[in-house]
PQR file with spaces between the fields and no chain letter, atoms N, CA, C, O and H, PARSE charges and radii, in Angstrom:
ATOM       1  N    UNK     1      17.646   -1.931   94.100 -0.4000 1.5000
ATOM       2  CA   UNK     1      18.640   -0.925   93.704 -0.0000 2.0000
ATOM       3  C    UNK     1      18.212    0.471   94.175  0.5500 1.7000
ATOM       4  O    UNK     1      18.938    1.306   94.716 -0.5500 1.4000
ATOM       5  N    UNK     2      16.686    0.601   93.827 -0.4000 1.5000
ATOM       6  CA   UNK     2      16.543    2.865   94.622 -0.0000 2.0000
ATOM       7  C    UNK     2      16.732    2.219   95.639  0.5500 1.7000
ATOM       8  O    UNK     2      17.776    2.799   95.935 -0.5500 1.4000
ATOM       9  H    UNK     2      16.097   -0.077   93.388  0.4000 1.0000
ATOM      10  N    UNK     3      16.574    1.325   96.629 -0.4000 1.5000
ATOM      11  CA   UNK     3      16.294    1.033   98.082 -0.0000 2.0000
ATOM      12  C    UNK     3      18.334    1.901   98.442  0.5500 1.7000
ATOM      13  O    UNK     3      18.721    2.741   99.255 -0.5500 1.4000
ATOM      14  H    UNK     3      15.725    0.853   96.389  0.4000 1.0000
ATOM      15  N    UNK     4      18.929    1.246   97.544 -0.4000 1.5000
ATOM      16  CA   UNK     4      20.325    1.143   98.231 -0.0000 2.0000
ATOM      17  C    UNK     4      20.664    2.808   97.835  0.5500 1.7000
ATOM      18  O    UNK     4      21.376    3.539   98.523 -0.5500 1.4000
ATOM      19  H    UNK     4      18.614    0.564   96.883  0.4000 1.0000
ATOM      20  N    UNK     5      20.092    3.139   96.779 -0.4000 1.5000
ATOM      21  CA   UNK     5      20.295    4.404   96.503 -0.0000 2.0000
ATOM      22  C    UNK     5      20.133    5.819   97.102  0.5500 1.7000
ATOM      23  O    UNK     5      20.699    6.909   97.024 -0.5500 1.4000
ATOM      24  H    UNK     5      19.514    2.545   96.219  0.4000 1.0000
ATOM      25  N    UNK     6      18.737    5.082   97.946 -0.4000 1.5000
ATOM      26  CA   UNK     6      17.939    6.102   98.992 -0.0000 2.0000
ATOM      27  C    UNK     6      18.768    5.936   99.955  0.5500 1.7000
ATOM      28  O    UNK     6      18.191    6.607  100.811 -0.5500 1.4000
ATOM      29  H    UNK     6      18.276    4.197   98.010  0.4000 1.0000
ATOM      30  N    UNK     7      19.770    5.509  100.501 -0.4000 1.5000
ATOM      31  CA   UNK     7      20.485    4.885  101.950 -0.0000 2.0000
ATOM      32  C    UNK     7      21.548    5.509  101.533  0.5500 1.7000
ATOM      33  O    UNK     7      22.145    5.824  102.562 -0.5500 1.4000
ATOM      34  H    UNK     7      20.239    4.964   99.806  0.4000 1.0000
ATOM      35  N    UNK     8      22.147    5.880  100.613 -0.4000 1.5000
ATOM      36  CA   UNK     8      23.473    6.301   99.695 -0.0000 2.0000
ATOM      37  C    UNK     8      23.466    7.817  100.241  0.5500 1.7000
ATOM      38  O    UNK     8      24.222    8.342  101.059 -0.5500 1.4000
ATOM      39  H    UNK     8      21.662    5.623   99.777  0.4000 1.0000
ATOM      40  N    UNK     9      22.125    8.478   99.368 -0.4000 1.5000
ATOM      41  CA   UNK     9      21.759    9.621  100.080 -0.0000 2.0000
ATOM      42  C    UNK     9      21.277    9.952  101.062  0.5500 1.7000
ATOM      43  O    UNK     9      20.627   10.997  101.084 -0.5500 1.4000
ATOM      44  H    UNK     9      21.511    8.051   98.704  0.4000 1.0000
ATOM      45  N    UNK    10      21.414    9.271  102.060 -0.4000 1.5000
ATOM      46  CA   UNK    10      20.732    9.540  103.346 -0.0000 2.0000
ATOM      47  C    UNK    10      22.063    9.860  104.146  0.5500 1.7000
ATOM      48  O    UNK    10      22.222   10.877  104.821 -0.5500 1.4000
ATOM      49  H    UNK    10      21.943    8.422  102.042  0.4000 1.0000
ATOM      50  N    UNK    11      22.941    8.910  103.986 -0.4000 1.5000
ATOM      51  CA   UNK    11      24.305    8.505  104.637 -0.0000 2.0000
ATOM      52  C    UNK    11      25.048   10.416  104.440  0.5500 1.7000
ATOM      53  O    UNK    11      24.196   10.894  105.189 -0.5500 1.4000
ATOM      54  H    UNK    11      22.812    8.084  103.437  0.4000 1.0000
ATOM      55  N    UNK    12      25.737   11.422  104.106 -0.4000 1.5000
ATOM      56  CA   UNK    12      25.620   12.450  103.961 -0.0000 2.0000
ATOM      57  C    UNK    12      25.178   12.726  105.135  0.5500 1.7000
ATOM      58  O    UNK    12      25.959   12.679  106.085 -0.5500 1.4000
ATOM      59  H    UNK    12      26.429   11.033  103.498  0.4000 1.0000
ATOM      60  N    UNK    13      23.888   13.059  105.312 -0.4000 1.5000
ATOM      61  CA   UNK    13      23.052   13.894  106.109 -0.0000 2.0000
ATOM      62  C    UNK    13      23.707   13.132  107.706  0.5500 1.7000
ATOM      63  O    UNK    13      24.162   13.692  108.703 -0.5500 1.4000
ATOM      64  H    UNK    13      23.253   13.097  104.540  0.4000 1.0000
ATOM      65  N    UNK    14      23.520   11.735  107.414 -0.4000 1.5000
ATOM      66  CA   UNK    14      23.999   10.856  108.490 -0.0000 2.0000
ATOM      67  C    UNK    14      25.697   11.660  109.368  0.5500 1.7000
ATOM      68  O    UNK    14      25.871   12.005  110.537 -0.5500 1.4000
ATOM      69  H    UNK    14      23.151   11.280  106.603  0.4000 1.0000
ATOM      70  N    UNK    15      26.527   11.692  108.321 -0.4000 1.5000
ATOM      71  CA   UNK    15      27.775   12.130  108.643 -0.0000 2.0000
ATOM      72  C    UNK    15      27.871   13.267  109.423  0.5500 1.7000
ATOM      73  O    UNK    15      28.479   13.434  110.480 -0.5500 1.4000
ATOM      74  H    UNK    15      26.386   11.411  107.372  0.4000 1.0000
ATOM      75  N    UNK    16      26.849   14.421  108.432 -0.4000 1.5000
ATOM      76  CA   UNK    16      27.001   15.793  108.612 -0.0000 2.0000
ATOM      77  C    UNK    16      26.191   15.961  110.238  0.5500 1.7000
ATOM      78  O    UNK    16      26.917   16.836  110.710 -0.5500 1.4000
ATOM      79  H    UNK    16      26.355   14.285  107.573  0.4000 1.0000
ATOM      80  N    UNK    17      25.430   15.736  111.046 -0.4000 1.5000
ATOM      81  CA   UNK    17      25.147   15.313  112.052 -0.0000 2.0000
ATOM      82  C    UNK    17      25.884   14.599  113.276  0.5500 1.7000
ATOM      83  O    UNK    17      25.419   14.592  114.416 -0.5500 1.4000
ATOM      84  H    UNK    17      24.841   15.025  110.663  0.4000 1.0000
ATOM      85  N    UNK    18      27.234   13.927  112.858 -0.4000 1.5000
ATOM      86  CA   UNK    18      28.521   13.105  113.379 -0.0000 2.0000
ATOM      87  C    UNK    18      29.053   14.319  114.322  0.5500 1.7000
ATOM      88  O    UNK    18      29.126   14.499  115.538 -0.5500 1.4000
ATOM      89  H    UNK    18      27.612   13.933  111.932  0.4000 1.0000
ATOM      90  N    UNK    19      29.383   15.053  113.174 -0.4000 1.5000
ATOM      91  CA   UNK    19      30.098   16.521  114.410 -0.0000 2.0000
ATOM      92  C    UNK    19      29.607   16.985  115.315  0.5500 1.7000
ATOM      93  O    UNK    19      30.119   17.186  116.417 -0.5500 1.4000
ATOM      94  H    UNK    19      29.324   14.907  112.187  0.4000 1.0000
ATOM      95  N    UNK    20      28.045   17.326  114.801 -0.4000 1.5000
ATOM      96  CA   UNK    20      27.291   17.682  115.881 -0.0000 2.0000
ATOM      97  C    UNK    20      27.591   17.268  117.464  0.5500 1.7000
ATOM      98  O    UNK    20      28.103   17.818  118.439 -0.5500 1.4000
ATOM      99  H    UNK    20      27.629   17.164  113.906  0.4000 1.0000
ATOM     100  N    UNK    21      26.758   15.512  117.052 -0.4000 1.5000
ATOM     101  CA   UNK    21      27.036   15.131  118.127 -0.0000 2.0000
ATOM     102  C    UNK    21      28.687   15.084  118.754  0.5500 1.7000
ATOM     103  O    UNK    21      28.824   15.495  119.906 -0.5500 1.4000
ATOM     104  H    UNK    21      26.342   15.065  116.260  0.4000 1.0000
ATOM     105  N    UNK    22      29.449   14.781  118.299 -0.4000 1.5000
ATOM     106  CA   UNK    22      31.247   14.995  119.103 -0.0000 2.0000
ATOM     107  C    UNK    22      30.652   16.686  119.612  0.5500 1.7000
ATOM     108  O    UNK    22      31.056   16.954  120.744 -0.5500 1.4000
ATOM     109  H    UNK    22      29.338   14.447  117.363  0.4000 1.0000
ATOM     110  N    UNK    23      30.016   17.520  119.138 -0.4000 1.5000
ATOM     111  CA   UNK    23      30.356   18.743  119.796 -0.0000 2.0000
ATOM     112  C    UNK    23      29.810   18.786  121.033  0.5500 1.7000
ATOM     113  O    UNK    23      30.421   19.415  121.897 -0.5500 1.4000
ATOM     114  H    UNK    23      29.689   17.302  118.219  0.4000 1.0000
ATOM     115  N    UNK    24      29.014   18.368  121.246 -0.4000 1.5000
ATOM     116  CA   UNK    24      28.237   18.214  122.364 -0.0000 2.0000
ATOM     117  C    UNK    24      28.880   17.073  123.634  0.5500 1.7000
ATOM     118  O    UNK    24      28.308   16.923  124.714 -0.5500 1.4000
ATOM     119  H    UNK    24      28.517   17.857  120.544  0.4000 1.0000
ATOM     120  N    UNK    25      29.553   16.689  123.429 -0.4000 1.5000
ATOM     121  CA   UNK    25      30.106   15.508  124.301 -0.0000 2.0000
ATOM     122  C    UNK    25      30.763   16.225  125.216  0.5500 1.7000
ATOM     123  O    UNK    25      30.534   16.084  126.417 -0.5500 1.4000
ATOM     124  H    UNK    25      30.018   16.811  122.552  0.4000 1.0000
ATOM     125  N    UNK    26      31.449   16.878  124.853 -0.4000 1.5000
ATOM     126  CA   UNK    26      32.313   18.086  126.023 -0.0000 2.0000
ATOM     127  C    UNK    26      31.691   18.418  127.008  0.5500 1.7000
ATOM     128  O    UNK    26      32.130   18.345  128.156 -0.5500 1.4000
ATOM     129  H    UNK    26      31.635   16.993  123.878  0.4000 1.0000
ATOM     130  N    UNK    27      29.973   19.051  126.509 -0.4000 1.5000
ATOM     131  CA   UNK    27      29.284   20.080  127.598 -0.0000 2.0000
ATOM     132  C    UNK    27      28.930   18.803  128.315  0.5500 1.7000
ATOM     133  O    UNK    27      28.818   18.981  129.528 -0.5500 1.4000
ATOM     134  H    UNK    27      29.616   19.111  125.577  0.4000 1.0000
ATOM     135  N    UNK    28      28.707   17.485  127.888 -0.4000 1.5000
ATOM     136  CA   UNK    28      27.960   16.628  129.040 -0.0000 2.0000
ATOM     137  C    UNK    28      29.026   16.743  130.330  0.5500 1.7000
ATOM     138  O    UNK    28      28.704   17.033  131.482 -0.5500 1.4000
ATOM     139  H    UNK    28      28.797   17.340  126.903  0.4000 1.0000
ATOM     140  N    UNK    29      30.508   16.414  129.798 -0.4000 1.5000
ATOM     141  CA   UNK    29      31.360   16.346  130.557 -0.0000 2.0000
ATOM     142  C    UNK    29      31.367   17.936  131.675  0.5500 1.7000
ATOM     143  O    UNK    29      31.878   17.840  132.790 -0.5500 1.4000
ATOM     144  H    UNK    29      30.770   16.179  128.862  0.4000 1.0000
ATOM     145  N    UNK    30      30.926   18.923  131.338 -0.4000 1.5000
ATOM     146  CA   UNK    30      31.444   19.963  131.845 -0.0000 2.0000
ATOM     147  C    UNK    30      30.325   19.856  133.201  0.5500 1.7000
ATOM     148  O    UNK    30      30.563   20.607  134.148 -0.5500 1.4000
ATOM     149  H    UNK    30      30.511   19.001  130.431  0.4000 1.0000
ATOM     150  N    UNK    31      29.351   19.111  133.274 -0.4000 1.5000
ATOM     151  CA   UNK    31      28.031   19.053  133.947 -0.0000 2.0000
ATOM     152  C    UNK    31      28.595   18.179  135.199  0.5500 1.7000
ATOM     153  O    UNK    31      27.836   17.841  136.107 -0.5500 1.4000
ATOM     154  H    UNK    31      29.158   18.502  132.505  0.4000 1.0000
């Protein structure tokens, strides 16, 4: 159960990092 709990809160950080990367996909293209 903490195992799934620690993964619960990890997932968040996981997401918030999601945009990041989409933001960056553009400049590869612009190269």
């Amino acid at each position: 159960m903490y195992k799934l709990k620690d993964g619960l809160n990890k997932l968040p950080d996981g997401l918030n990092k999601l945009p990041d990367g989409l933001n960056k996909l553009p400049d590869g293209e612009n190269y």
